[in-house]
VMD Tcl script that draws the C-alpha trace (Angstrom):
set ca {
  {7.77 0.29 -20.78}
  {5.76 2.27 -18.61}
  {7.17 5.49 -16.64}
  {7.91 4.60 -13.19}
  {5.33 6.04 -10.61}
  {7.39 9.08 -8.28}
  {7.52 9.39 -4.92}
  {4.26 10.57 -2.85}
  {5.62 12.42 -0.05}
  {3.68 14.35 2.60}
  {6.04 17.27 4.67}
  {5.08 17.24 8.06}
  {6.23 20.65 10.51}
  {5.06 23.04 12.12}
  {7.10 25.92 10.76}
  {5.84 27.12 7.06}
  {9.59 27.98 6.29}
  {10.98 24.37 6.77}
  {8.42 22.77 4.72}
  {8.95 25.33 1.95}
  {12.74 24.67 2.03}
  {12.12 21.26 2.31}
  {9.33 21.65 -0.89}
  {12.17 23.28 -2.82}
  {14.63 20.77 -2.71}
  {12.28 17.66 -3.45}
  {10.70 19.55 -6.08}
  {13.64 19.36 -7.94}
  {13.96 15.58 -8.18}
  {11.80 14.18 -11.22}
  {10.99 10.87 -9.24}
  {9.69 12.68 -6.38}
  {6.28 14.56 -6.02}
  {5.20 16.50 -3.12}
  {1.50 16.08 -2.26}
  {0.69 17.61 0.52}
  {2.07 19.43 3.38}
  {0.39 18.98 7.10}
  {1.29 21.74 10.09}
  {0.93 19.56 13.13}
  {0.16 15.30 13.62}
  {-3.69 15.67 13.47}
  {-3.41 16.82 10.10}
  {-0.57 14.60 9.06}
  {-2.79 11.67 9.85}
  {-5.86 12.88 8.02}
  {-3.78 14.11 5.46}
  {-2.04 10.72 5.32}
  {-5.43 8.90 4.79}
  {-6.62 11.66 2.51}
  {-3.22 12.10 0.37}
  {-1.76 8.24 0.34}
  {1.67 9.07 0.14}
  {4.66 6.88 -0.51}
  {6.79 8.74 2.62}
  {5.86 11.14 5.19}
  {8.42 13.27 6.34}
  {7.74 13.83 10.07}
  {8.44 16.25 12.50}
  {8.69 15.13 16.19}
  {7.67 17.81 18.65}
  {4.21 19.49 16.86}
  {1.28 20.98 18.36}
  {-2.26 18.96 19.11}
  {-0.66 15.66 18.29}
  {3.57 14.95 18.21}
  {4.99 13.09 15.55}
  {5.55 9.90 17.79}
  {1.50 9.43 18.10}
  {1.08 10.53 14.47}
  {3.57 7.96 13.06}
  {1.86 5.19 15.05}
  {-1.25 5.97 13.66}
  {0.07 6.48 10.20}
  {2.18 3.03 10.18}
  {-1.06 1.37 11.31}
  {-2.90 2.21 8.80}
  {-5.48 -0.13 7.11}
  {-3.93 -0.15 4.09}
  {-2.28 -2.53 1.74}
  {0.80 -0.41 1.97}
  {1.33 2.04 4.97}
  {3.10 4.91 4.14}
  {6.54 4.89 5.45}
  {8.15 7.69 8.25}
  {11.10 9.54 8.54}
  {11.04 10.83 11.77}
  {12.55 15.01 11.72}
  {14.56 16.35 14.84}
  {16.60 19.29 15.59}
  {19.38 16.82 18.11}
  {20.72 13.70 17.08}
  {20.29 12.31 20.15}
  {16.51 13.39 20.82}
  {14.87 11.53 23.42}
  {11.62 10.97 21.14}
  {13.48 9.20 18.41}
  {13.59 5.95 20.03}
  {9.87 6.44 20.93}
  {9.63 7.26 17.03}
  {11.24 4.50 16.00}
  {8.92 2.21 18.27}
  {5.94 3.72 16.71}
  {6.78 2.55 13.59}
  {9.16 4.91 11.79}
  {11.52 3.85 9.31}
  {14.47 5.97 10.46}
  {15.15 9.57 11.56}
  {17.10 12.43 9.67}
  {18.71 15.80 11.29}
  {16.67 18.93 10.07}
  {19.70 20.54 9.06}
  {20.48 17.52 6.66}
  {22.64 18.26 3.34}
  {20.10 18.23 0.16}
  {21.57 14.95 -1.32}
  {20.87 13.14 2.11}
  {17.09 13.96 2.01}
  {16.76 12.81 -1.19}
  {18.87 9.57 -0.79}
  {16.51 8.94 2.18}
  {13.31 8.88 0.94}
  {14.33 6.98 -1.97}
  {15.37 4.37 -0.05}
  {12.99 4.77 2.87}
  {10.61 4.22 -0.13}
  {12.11 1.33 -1.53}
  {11.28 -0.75 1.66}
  {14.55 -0.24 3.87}
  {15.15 2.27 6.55}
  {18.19 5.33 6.93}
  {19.20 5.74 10.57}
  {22.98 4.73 10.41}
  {24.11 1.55 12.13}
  {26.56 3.30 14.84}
  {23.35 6.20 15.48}
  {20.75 3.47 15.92}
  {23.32 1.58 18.78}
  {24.02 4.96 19.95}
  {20.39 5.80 20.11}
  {19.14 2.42 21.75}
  {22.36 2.46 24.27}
  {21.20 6.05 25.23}
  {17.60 5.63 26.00}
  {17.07 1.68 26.37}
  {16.22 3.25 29.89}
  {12.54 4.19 28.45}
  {12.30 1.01 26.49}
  {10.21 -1.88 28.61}
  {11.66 -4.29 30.95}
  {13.72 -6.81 29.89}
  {12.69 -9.20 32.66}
  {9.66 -9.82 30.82}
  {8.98 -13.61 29.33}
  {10.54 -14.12 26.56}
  {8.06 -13.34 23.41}
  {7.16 -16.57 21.09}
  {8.61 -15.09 18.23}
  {12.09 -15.55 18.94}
  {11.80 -19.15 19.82}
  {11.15 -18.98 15.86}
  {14.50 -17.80 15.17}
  {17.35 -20.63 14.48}
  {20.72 -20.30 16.15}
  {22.31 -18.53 13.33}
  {19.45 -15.84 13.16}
  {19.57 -14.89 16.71}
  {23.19 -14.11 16.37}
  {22.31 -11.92 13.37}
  {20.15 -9.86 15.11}
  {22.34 -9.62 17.93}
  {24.68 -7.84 15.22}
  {22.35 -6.28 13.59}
  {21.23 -4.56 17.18}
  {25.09 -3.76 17.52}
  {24.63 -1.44 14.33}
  {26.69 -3.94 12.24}
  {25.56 -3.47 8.43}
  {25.48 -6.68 6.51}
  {29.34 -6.49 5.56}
  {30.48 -6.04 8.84}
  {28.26 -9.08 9.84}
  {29.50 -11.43 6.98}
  {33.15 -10.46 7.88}
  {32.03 -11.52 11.81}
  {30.12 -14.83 10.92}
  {32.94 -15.12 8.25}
  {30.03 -15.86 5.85}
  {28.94 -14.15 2.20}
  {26.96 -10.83 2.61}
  {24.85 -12.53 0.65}
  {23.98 -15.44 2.86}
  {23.72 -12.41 5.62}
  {21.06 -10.70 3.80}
  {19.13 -13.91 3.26}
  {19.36 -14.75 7.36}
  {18.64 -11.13 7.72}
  {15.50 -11.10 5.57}
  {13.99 -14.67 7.30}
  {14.56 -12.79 10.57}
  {12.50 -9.68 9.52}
  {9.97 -11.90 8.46}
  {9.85 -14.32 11.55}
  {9.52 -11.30 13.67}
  {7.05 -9.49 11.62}
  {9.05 -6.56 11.54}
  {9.18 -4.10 8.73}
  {13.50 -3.16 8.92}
  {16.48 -3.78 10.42}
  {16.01 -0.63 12.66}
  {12.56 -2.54 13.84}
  {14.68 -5.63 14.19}
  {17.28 -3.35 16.74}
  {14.56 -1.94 18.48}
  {12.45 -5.28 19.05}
  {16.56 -7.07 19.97}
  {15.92 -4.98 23.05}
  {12.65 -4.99 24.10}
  {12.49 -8.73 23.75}
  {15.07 -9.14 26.38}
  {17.58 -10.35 23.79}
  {19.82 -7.28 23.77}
  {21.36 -5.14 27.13}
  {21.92 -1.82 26.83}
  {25.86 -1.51 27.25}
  {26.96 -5.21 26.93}
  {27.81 -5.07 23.39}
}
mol new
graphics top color blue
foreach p $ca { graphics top sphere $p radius 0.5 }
foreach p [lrange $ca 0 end-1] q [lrange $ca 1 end] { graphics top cylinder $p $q radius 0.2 }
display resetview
């Protein structure tokens, strides 16, 4: 059997002694490889394009270009696989997460977060899912649905796609429910839950459930504060 490929990650920050201490700690891991390190989000996307890693580890608030621009460009990438973003900030509550998230990003982590948690979060980042915890990402969207766009908009096409039962999963899933809670609410298996939950992704051509949250507002589906 042949040895499983490691993790390409690319650290993203403007300060040297972050992505060192970030360097250290990934280093360590035996199915993750560092490949590159990028001091601001013109670099991170050429170094994206150049590099083609697996994650990119993003700072928000850079120099030249910010994170948020640098993950949209990154996610958009003409490539068979775009990398995937975890989107860096100093508060949890940073007004430019939701804006990351909307760009594209996979999830956000706290710069001061404990070893383990990086590691567990790029490992599943990479694996195709996304890390912002289900009461943060409510807390998040409730916070700053303010700078999201008007809900008064028509309703997009790609909900009419959704059945009955769908649309009630994303509602939940928008709520920060994680596919437990939402089994024990629709009083259905988990695994019938993550079967809905993967046809939604797909109807909506969305990449997560964090996506999935963000788009449950914008479409006009979700109000901030009446969950």
């Amino acid at each position: 059997m042949p040895a499983m490929q490691p993790i390409r990650v690319l650290l993203v920050d403007d300060q040297p002694l972050l992505r060192t201490g970030f360097r250290m700690i990934l280093e360590t891991e035996p199915d993750i490889a560092v490949v590159g390190e990028s001091g601001d989000g013109e670099a991170a996307v050429s170094d994206s394009r150049a590099l083609q890693p697996d994650v990119v580890l993003m700072d928000i608030r850079m120099p030249r270009m910010d994170g948020v621009r640098a993950t949209r460009l990154i996610t958009g990438a003409a490539r068979d696989k775009a990398p995937r973003v975890l989107v860096l900030t100093t508060f949890d509550l940073d007004e430019y997460v939701v804006e990351g998230l909307r760009a594209g990003a996979s999830g956000f982590l706290l710069k001061d977060v404990p070893a383990e948690d990086l590691v567990d979060a790029i490992r599943v980042v990479a694996a195709g899912d996304a890390v912002v915890a289900p009461s943060v990402t409510r807390r998040l969207l409730d916070q700053f649905a303010s700078r999201l766009p008007a809900t008064d908009a028509p309703t997009p096409a790609s909900l009419t796609h959704l059945t009955e039962r769908e649309r009630e999963v994303l509602k939940l899933v928008a709520r920060g429910l994680s596919n437990a809670e939402i089994a024990a609410e629709l009083v259905v298996s988990e695994t019938t839950v993550k079967t809905h939950v993967g046809n939604m992704l797909t109807k909506l051509g969305v990449r997560d459930r964090v996506q999935a949250a963000v788009y449950a507002y914008e479409s006009g589906l979700v109000q901030p504060g009446a969950l």
